[in-house]
BADRENDO-144396 format. One line per field, with one value per residue: residue in three letters; x, y, z of N, C-alpha, C in turn; residue number from 0. Coordinates in steps of 0.02 Angstrom, whole numbers. Atoms other than C-alpha are relative to their C-alpha. Layout:
residues N
residu	ALA ...
n.u	X ...
n.v	Y ...
n.w	Z ...
ca.u	X ...
ca.v	Y ...
ca.w	Z ...
c.u	X ...
c.v	Y ...
c.w	Z ...
num	NUM ...
***
This chain:
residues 58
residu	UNK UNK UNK UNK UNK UNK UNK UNK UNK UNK UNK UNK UNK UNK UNK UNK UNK UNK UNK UNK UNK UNK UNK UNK UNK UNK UNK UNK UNK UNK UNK UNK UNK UNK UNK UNK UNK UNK UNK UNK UNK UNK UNK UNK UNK UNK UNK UNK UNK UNK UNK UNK UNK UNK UNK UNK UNK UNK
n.u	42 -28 -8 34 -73 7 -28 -85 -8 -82 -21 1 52 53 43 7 72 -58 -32 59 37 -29 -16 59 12 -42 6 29 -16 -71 28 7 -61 -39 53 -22 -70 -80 -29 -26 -39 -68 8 -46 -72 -33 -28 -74 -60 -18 -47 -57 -18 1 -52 -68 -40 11
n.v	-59 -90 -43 -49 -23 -64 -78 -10 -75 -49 -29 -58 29 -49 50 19 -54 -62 0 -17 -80 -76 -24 -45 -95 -33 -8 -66 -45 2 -9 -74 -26 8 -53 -99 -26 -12 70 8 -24 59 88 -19 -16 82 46 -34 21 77 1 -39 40 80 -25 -21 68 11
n.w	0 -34 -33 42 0 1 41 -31 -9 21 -48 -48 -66 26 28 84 16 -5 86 40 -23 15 87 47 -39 21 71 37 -42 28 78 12 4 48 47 -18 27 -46 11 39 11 -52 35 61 -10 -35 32 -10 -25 -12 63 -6 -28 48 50 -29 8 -85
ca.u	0 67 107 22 187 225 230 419 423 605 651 560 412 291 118 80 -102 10 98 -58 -129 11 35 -158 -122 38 31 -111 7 170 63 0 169 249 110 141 279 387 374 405 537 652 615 714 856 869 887 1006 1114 1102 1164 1291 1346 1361 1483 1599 1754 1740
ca.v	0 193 305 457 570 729 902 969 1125 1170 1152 1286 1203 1324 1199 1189 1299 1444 1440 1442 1595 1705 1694 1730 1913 1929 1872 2006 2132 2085 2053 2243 2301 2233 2300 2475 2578 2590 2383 2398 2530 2395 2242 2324 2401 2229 2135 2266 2218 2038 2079 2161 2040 1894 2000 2021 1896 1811
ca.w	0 -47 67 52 10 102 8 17 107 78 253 308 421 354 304 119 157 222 67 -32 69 58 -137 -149 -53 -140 -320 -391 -287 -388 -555 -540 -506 -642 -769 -694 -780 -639 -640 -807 -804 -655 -739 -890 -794 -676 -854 -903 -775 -783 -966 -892 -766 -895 -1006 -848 -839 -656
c.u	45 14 -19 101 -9 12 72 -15 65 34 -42 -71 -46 -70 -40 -81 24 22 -56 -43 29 17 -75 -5 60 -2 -39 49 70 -19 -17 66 20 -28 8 49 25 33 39 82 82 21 48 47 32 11 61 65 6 47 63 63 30 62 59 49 -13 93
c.v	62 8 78 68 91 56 27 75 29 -16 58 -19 31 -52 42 56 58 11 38 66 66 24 7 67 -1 7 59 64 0 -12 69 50 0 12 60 32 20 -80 14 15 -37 -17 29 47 -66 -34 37 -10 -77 -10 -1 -52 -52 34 -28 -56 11 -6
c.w	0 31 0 5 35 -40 34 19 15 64 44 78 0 -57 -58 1 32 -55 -34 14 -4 -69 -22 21 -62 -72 -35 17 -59 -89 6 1 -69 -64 -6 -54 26 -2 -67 -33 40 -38 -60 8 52 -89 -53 37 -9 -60 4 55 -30 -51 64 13 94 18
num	0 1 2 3 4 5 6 7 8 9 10 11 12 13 14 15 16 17 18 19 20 21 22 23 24 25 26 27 28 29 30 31 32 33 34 35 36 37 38 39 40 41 42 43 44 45 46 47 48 49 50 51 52 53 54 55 56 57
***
């Protein structure tokens, strides 16, 4: 017989309907952001740098 399998919570000990409650406050909150044109205006100086990062010799 199965085992019914636990959900992995990373380590952190934080139960799987926690999870699920704080990404239904946060998600619409970080989707409206990033719609905005200040999101917009980051989001395309953060992938500016990542550009920029990836050129540089380590």
């Amino acid at each position: 017989m199965p085992r019914n399998k636990k959900p992995n919570d990373y380590g952190t000990g934080i139960p799987l309907h926690e999870v699920e409650a704080l990404a239904r406050v946060l998600l619409p909150e970080i989707q409206a952001f990033f719609e905005s044109e200040e999101g917009q205006r980051e989001f395309a100086e953060w992938k500016a740098q990542q550009e920029q990062d990836k050129l540089k010799p380590n």
